[in-house]
C-alpha positions, 0 to 999 in steps of 0.5 A: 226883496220884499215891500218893507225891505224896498222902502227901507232901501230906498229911505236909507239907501247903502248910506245915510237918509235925510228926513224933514219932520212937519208932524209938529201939529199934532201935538203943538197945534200951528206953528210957526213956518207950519201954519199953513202945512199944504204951503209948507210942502212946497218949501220940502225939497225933493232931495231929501228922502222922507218927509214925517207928517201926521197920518191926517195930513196925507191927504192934504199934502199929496202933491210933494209925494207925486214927482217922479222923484219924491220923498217918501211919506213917514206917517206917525202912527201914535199920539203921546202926552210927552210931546204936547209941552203947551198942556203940561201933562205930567206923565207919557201916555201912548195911545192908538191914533191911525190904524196901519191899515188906513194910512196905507191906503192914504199913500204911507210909505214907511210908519213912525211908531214912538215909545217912552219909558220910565214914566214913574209909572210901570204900567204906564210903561208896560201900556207903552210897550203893548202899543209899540209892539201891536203897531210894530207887528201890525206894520210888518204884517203889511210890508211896512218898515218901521221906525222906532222913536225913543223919546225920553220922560223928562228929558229937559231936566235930565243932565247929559250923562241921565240923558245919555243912559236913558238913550241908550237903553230905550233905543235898544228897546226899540231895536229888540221890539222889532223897529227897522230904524230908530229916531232918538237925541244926539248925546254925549257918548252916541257913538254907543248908542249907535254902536249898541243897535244893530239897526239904523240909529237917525238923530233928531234935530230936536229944540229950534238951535240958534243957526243953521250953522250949529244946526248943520254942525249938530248933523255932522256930530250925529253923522260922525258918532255913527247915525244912519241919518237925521230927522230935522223938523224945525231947524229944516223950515223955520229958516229964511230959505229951507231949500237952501239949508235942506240941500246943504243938509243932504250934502253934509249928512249924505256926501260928507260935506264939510261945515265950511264947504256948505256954509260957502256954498249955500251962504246958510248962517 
């Protein structure tokens, strides 16, 4: 078995994988409960599978990737204007931000790449593509899976039928460009989403919800729509005891757990 087969083993396993997103710096700059990113480490519990940082923050962060039982280090790759909401950019470019290569040798197990099209701009979005694909091919040169993240244009203004359509062409995309597993929003109709790609489909948890509770209730649609996972960043740290409600993630999303058996057992709210 190859390297990049083994890692996408050990991150999705025969099931469902648990991944906590703390990259929100580089595109945000300090958040709350990410301030201070070494000390948010120490609030990722080793029961999930992946933590997703920024190929900068490797280095700062090695400790929670050194336990015998650790996570594995997902290293976002590139850097694109649709995340940073506080600039108001208006389109959805995508740029080069780390070379596979050099995070690699910073310790990265698996590589995020992103992709958005549709940006009013064909070729914005033909540029987009070239550097998915350039990153894609450059990761599976060196035995490293990918995972492919389709994230709509506008999707904020976009109703749930829109975003749902866009979804579901974007992340077919990113399965036919060469992705070995997608991260991309919960819709309406997932199920086709998930149904429609031929790899691992991992919801995001996307907007801060306004509990655990519905947060947890959000992993378990995704889960039972068919994901392969999920990918959780501020509904997984930005809560009074993140080792609590990431245990009680896993145990929903991996085990199969239900809503009111974690809510009991790990008195999230």
């Amino acid at each position: 078995m190859a390297a990049g087969e083994i890692r996408m083993k050990r991150l999705t396993g025969d099931g469902r994988c648990v991944v906590v997103a703390v990259d929100h710096g580089l595109f945000d700059g300090p958040i709350e409960g990410m301030v201070d990113l070494r000390d948010t480490c120490q609030k990722i519990n080793p029961c999930i599978d992946a933590v997703l940082l920024a190929p900068g923050m490797l280095r700062h962060c090695g400790e929670v990737f050194a336990a015998p039982k650790r996570p594995l280090a997902m290293v976002r790759l590139n850097w694109n204007t649709v995340y940073c909401f506080k600039f108001n950019y208006l389109g959805a470019k995508s740029v080069y931000c780390c070379p596979p290569e050099d995070a690699l040798r910073e310790g990265m197990d698996i590589a995020l790449v992103s992709l958005t099209l549709r940006t009013g701009d064909e070729t914005r979005d033909a540029a987009n593509v070239e550097v998915f694909s350039t990153l894609t091919h450059a990761c599976r040169r060196l035995g490293i899976p990918v995972v492919g993240e389709y994230f709509p244009t506008g999707h904020a203004s976009m109703t749930a039928e829109q975003l749902h359509e866009d979804v579901l062409i974007g992340s077919r995309i990113v399965a036919e460009l060469g992705a070995d597993a997608i991260k991309t929003f919960y819709t309406c109709k997932f199920h086709e989403v998930t149904r429609a790609c031929p790899i691992p489909v991992l919801g995001l948890g996307a907007e801060k919800l306004p509990t655990q509770k519905e947060a947890l209730e959000l992993a378990a649609a995704e889960v039972s729509a068919g994901a392969g996972g999920v990918v959780f960043g501020r509904n997984a740290i930005q809560v009074p005891d993140p080792f609590a409600f990431q245990a009680a993630l896993c145990d929903v999303v991996r085990n199969g757990m239900t809503l009111s058996q974690a809510v009991d057992q790990y008195k999230v709210q």
